[in-house]
C-alpha positions in Angstrom: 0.0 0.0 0.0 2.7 2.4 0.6 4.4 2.2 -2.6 1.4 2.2 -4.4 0.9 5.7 -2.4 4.1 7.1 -3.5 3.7 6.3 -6.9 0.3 8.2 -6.6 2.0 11.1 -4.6 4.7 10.9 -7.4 1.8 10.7 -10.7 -1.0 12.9 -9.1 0.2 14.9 -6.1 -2.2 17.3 -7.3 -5.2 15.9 -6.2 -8.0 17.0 -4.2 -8.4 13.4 -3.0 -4.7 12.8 -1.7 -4.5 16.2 0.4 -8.0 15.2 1.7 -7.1 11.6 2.7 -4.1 13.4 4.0 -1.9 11.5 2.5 1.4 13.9 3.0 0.7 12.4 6.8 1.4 9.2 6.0 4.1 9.6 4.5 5.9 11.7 6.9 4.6 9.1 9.1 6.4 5.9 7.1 9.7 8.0 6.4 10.4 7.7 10.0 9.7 4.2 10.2 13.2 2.4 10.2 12.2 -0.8 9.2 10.5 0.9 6.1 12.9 3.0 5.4 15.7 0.0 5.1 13.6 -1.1 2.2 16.2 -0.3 -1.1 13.1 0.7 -3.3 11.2 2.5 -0.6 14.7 4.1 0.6 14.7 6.8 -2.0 10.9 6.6 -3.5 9.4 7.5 0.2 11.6 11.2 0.0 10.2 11.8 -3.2 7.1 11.0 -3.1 7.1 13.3 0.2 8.8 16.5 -1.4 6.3 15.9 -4.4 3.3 16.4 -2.3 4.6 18.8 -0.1 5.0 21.0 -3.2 1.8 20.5 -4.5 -0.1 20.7 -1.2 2.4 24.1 -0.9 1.2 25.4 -3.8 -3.0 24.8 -3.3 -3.2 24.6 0.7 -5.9 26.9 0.0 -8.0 25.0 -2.0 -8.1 21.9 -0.1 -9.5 23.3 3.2 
């Protein structure tokens, strides 16, 4: 489930639905998880699927509250 976030972070971090579902929590959530973290593929996908939303979400805070 948590790749399948970042790739979404990563695809559509634009979306309404993803700011909403707070999804930018989760992640900072999981990037502080060691054992995930330790995870070659999730080791530097997690980081960008983070900074990718954090732009977008940046960008529009206003329109998703």
């Amino acid at each position: 489930a948590l790749v399948l976030l970042c790739y979404l972070a990563l695809h559509v971090g634009d979306s309404e639905a993803l700011a909403k579902a707070e999804a930018l929590s989760a992640l900072e959530w999981a990037s502080k998880q060691v054992s995930l973290i330790q995870n070659p593929h999730l080791e530097s996908l997690l980081p960008e699927a983070k900074s990718r939303l954090e732009l977008y979400q940046s960008r529009g805070y206003h329109r998703f509250h």
